[in-house]
N, C-alpha and C positions, 0 to 999 in steps of 0.2 A: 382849495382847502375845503371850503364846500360838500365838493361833489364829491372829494374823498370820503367827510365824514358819512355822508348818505349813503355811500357804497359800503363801507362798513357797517352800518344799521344795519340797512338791506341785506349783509351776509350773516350778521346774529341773527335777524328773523327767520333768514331762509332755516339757517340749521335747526331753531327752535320748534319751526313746522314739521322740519324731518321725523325729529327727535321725541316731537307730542304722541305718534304713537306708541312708539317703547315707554315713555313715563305713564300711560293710560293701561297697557299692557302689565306695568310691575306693579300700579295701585291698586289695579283686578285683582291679583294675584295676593296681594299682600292683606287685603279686606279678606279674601275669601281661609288665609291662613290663620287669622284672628278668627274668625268665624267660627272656624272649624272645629275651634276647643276651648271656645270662651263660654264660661257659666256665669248666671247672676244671682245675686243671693243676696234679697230682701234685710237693712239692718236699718240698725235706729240712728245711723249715719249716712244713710242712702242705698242706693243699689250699690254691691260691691261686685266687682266681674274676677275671677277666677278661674286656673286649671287646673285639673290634677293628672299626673302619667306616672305610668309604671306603677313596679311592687318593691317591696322592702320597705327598708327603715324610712319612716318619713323625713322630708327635708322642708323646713321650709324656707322658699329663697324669694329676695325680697330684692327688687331688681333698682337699678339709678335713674337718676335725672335723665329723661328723651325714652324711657322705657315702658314696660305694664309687663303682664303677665309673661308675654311671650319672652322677654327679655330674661325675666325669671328661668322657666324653661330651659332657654340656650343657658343661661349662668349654670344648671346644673349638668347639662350637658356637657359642659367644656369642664367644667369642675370634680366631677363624678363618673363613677362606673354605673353601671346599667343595677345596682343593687338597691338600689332608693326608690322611695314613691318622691317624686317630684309635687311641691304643692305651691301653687307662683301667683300670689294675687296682685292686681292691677290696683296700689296704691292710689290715693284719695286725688281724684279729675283727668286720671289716666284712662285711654281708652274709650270704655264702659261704666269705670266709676266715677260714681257723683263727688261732689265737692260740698262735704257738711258745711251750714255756715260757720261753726265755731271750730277748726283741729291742730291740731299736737302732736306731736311723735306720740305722745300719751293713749291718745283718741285712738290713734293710726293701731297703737297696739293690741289694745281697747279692741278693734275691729279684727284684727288677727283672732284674738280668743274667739270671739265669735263664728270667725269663719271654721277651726277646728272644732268647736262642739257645733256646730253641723254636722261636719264630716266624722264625728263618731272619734276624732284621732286626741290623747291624752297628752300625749307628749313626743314633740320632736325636737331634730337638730335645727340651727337656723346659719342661713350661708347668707351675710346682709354684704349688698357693695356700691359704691360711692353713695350716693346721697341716701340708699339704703339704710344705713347706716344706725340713724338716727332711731328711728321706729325699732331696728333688731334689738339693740340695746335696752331702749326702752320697756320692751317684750320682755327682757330676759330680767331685766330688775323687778318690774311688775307683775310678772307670773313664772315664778322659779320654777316652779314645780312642772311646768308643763313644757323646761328647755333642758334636754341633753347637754347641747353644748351651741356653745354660738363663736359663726367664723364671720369675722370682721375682712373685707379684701377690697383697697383703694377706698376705706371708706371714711365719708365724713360724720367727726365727731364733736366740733364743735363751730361755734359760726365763720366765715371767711373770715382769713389774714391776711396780710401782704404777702405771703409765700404762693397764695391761690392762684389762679388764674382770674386778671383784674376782673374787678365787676363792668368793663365796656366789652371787653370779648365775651361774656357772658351774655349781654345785654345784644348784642351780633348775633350770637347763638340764639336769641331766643327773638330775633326779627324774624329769621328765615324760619324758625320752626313754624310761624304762623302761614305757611306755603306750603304744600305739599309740595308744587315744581318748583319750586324755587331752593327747597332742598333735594330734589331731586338732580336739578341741575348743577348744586354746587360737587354733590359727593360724585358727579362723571368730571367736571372741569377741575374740580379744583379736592381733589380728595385730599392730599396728604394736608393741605390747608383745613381740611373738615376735622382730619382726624388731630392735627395741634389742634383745633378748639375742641375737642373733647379727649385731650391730655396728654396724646401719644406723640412724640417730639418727632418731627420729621426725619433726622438720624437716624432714630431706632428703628424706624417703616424703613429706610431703606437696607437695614441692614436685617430684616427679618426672614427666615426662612420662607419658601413657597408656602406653608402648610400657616405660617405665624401670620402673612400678610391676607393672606384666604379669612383667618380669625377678624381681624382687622375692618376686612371688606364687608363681612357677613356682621359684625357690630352697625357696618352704619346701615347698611338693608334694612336692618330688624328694626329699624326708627321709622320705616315708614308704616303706614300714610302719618308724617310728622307731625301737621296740627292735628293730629286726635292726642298729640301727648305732650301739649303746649302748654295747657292750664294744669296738667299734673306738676309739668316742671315748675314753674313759676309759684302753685304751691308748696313744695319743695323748698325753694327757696326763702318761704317768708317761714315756715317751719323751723328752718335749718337756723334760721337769727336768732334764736329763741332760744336752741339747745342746747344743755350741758350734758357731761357721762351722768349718769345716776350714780350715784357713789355708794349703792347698795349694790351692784352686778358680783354675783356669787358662782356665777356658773362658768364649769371650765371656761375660755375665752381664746382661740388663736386670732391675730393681728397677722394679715398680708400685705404688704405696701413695698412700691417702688420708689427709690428715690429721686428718682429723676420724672415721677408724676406730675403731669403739665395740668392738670386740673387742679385735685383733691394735693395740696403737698405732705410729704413724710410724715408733717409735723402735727398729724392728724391723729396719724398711726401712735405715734411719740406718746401725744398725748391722750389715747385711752388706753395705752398702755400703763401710762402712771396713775390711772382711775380705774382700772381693773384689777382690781388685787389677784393675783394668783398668773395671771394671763403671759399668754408666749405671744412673742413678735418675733415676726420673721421680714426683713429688709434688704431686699434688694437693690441692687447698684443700676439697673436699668429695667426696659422694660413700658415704661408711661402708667399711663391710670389702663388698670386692669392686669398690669406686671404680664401682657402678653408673651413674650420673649420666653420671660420665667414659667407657664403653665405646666409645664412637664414636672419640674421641681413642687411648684405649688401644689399638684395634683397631687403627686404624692404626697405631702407633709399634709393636706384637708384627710386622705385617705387614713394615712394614721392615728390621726387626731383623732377622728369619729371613731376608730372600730380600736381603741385601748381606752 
């Protein structure tokens, strides 16, 4: 029994040596795609890190828990046509960004403004998702004047309920995030276990198109190198306990949500829906957190949102 279990060690280690170059190779890589189009920009809440791409109508996208700027980026990527200026900042200990001692969704918004009178931009759209959320909303009750319109997708709106994904899988999730190979390693051994803890039901991954599962794949890439986006999460988190809708939000409002979201549940959507006056929900039957499945449909219903 023994010499069995040593022989099994001794074959996780062997594979782990293998495998240390490819995790050294994708962290290269992944450092150097941050790099490539991260800005920082001086505020009275710390260094803020930022990107902007493209032309058109501004957007600004305001990415979830395990994310920063880049994550922003892809969300408008997979969300939008090429007619936007994409503008994706790396929320408060993500990344590049500092972590003020005192913040709020308030603060966080607070910093938003800031970051557009920089950039000269008066007024945009906002595309906020999952733990996004908080901050968009926030923005769009706090400085009406400078939001077209604001799209809420898998996001959270008020603090965890029993319907969320428990607070000890959270608490898993955010062991391994303190790892870069150790999240490395889970999203090659063990992916579709990676992706239920970040809300996508194992069913739905298997029943996702080549093009939906490639979505999927390319979400959890975009997380590394993982602890740079460990203390964003975790502030996130004590944020998110805190937060109500603003019961001043005046600006158009669409609501995106899957109801079978294994992270953020329905009942998120539900309810900033009954806290946004005016605002469209749109509910889907499958899909997880991010309504994967559904982005063809989502895509258009955000497209015609913004441009009527």
């Amino acid at each position: 029994m023994g010499y069995t279990l040593i022989g099994f060690l001794v074959l996780i280690m062997a594979a782990l040596l293998i495998a240390f170059p490819s995790y050294k190779k994708q962290m290269k890589q992944a450092r150097e795609r941050i790099q490539s189009e991260s800005q920082l920009l001086e505020t009275p809440f710390g260094m803020m890190e930022y990107a902007v791409r493209g032309q058109g109508k501004p957007v600004l996208l305001i990415h979830g828990a395990g994310g920063g700027f880049d994550q922003g980026l892809w969300l408008g990527q997979i969300c939008l046509n090429e007619d936007y200026q994409f503008i994706a900042p790396s929320k408060f200990g993500y990344l590049n960004s500092d972590t003020p001692k005192e913040y709020s969704a308030k603060f966080q918004a607070e910093q938003y403004r800031i970051l557009l009178d920089s950039l000269g931009i008066e007024k945009v759209s906002i595309i906020g998702v999952s733990a996004g959320g908080p901050s968009s909303m926030q923005f769009a009750c706090d400085f009406p004047e400078r939001v077209e319109k604001l799209v809420l997708m898998s996001a959270v709106s008020m603090p965890p309920n029993s319907n969320d994904k428990g607070s000890f899988f959270v608490k898993i999730m955010q062991t391994i995030q303190k790892s870069d190979f150790a999240y490395w390693v889970f999203t090659k051994a063990f992916k579709t276990q990676i992706l239920g803890l970040v809300g996508i039901p194992a069913e739905d991954y298997k029943k996702f198109t080549r093009e939906q599962k490639e979505l999927a794949n390319e979400l959890l890439d975009l997380m590394h190198p993982m602890s740079l986006r460990h203390k964003g999460t975790v502030t996130d988190g004590l944020i998110i306990k805190d937060f109500t809708v603003p019961d001043s939000i005046g600006v158009p409002t669409l609501i995106i949500h899957s109801k079978n979201d294994g992270l953020v549940s329905y009942s998120h959507a539900v309810h900033a829906h009954q806290n946004i006056n005016g605002s469209k929900l749109i509910l889907y039957e499958k899909g997880g957190h991010g309504a994967i499945s559904e982005l063809k449909d989502a895509r258009e219903q955000i497209s015609v949102f913004l441009n009527n």
